[in-house]
C-alpha positions, -999 to +999 in steps of 0.1 A: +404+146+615+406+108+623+430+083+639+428+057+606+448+025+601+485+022+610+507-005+593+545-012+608+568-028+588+589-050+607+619-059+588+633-090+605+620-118+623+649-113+652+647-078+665+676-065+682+675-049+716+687-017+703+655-014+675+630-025+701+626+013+716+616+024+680+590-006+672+575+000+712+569+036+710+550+027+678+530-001+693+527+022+724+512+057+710+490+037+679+485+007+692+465+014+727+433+023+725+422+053+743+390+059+736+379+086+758+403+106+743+397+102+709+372+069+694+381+050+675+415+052+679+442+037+653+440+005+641+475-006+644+490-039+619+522-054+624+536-064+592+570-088+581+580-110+553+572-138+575+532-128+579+518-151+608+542-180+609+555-185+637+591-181+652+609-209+668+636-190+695+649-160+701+682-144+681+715-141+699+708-101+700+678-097+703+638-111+702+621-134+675+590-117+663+558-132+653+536-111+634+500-113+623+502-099+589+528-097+559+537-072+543+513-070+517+489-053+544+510-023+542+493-015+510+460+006+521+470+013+554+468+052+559+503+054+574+530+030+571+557+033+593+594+021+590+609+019+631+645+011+621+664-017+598+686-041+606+723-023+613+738-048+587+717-024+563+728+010+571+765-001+570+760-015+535+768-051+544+733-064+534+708-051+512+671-045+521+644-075+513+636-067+478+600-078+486+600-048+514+614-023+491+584-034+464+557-029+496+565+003+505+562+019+470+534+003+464+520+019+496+531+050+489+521+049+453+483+039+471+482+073+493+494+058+526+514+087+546+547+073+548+569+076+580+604+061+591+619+062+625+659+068+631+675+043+605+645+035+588+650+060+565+675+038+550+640+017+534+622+045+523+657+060+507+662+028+489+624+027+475+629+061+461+603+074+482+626+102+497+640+112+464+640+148+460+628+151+494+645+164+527+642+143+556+666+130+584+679+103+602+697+096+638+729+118+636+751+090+634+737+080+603+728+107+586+764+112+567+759+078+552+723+079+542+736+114+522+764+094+509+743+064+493+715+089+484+724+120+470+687+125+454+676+131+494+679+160+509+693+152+542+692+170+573+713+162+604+700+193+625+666+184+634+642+162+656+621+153+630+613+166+591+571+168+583+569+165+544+534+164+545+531+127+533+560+117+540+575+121+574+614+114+590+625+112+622+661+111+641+666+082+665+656+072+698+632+097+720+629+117+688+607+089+675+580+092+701+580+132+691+575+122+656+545+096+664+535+125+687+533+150+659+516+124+639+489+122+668+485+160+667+483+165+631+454+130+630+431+143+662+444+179+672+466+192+702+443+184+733+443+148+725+487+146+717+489+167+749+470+144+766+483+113+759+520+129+761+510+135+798+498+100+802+536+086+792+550+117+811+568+132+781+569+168+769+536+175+750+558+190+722+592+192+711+590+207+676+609+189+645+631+219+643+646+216+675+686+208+673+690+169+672+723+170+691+726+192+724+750+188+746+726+182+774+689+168+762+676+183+797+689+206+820+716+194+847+702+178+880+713+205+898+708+230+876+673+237+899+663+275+881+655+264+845+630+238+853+605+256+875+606+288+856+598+269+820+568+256+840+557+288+856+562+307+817+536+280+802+515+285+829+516+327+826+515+326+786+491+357+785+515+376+800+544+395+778+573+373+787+611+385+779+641+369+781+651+392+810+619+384+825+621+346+828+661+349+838+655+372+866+630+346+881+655+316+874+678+337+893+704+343+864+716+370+842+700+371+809+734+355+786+734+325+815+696+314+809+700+315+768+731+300+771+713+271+793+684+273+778+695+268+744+721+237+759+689+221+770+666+223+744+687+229+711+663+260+711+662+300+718+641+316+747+618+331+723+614+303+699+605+280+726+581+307+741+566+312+702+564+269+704+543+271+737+518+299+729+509+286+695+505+250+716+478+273+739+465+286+710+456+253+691+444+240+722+420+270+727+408+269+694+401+232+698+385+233+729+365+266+727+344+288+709+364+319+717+367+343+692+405+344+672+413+381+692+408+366+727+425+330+721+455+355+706+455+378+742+452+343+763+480+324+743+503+355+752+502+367+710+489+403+713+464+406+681+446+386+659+468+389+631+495+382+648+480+348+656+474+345+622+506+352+607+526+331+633+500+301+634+499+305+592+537+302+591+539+275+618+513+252+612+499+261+571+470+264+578+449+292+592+432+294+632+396+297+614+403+262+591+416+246+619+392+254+640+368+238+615+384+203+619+370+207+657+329+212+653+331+205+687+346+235+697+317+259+695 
């Protein structure tokens, strides 16, 4: 596994304040080096029409953006990714630089990994990139992107959608999971868990989560769910149940799903499946213990059971992943 190049493609020189979250978190997870936890790292390019010529002010809403390369750079680049498009695009008042639309298949016609962040979806939609293909968008969104493109599959239900070369995203803090997932997939659980820590985010929130909960995290004074989702991925070994973890949140059983599920779009045992097969890549990354054991100590019971689970999550077996890790042994 490797970190390779990443190319952005910024779609206009003024960037309003609402896309900036999506182009930082980009700049922020592929863009600073951290070598001690994976070198090299990526080799991030920021691309627009306007290459390297320079901006004179600032938009009303928003920031001028100078970038160093145009968007011919996004050819060859091992992942191009799409942060958002100008709001003017989605509604269908503007169309979409032809000359952006032309990059991007001709990227993804190369073998870059293509990738697009809440409304950027829109470009890779209107190259005919996601044709055929599910993928998703912010919720707000997602009706209209179905509407101009019925040849996508589109699904408003999820965090993000992994294609395998082609990846969506819904909007906002779901972007960071996505370039999180990217990070896992390019150098392995240890180092996305890693950096997650070092922005203080979750280490994963899987793309299947629901995109729309109620409440993203629990209530601040809802003081029982918290600790005891902390103490569970600390006790993973051990067979947790649903009553199990309620009784030490101090609830009934019904009251922790039902919060539970409010918080996190998820059920108690699917996040508890999420965690252990988390351990288990880890373990499998990080040492040379033998499939059985990394199955007891990620809380799966046998071997095969790791197997089927990590087969069905991940596809890929624990033995060929492990293989991506020679350091493990």
């Amino acid at each position: 596994m490797s970190a390779g190049s990443v190319a952005v493609a910024v779609i206009d020189d003024d960037v309003p304040f609402w896309d900036l979250y999506e182009l930082g978190v980009v700049c922020t997870v592929f863009g600073i080096p951290h070598h001690d936890l994976a070198d090299p790292w990526y080799d991030l390019r920021l691309c627009s029409a306007g290459g390297d010529s320079a901006q004179a002010a600032t938009g009303a809403g928003g920031f001028a953006l100078r970038t160093p390369h145009g968007l011919d750079a996004l050819a060859g680049a091992d992942t191009v990714i799409v942060p958002s498009v100008p709001e003017a695009c989605v509604d269908g008042g503007r169309e979409l630089p032809p000359e952006l639309l032309t990059a991007l298949r001709r990227a993804a016609d190369g073998g870059s990994r293509m990738v697009s962040l809440c409304a950027g979806a829109f470009a890779l939609a209107a190259a005919g990139i996601l044709d055929g293909r599910r993928a998703t968008a912010h919720w707000l969104h997602t009706e209209e992107l179905a509407r101009r493109y019925p040849t996508v599959d589109v699904d408003d239900s999820v965090l993000y959608v992994d294609d395998g070369d082609v990846l969506t995203s819904a909007g906002v803090t779901a972007g960071l999971d996505l370039c999180l997932h990217l990070v896992r997939r390019d150098l392995g659980a240890h180092v996305a868990n890693q950096l997650a820590r070092r922005l203080v985010v979750p280490a994963h929130r899987p793309g299947g989560q629901a995109q729309y909960v109620e409440a993203s995290v629990p209530a601040a004074d809802d003081e029982g769910l918290g600790p005891v989702l902390q103490w569970a991925t600390g006790h993973l070994e051990r067979p947790l149940t649903v009553d199990d973890l309620a009784r030490r949140a101090g609830m009934s059983p019904r009251t922790f799903f039902r919060r539970l599920q409010a918080a996190t779009g998820t059920t108690p045992l699917q996040w508890l499946l999420t965690q252990r097969l988390a351990r288990a890549q880890s373990l499998l990354e990080s040492t040379g213990l033998p499939v059985e054991r990394i199955s007891e100590l990620s809380g799966l019971g046998t071997g095969a059971n790791l197997r089927r689970h990590f087969t069905l999550h991940f596809g890929i077996t624990p033995t060929d992943y492990r293989r991506a890790f020679p350091a493990a042994g």
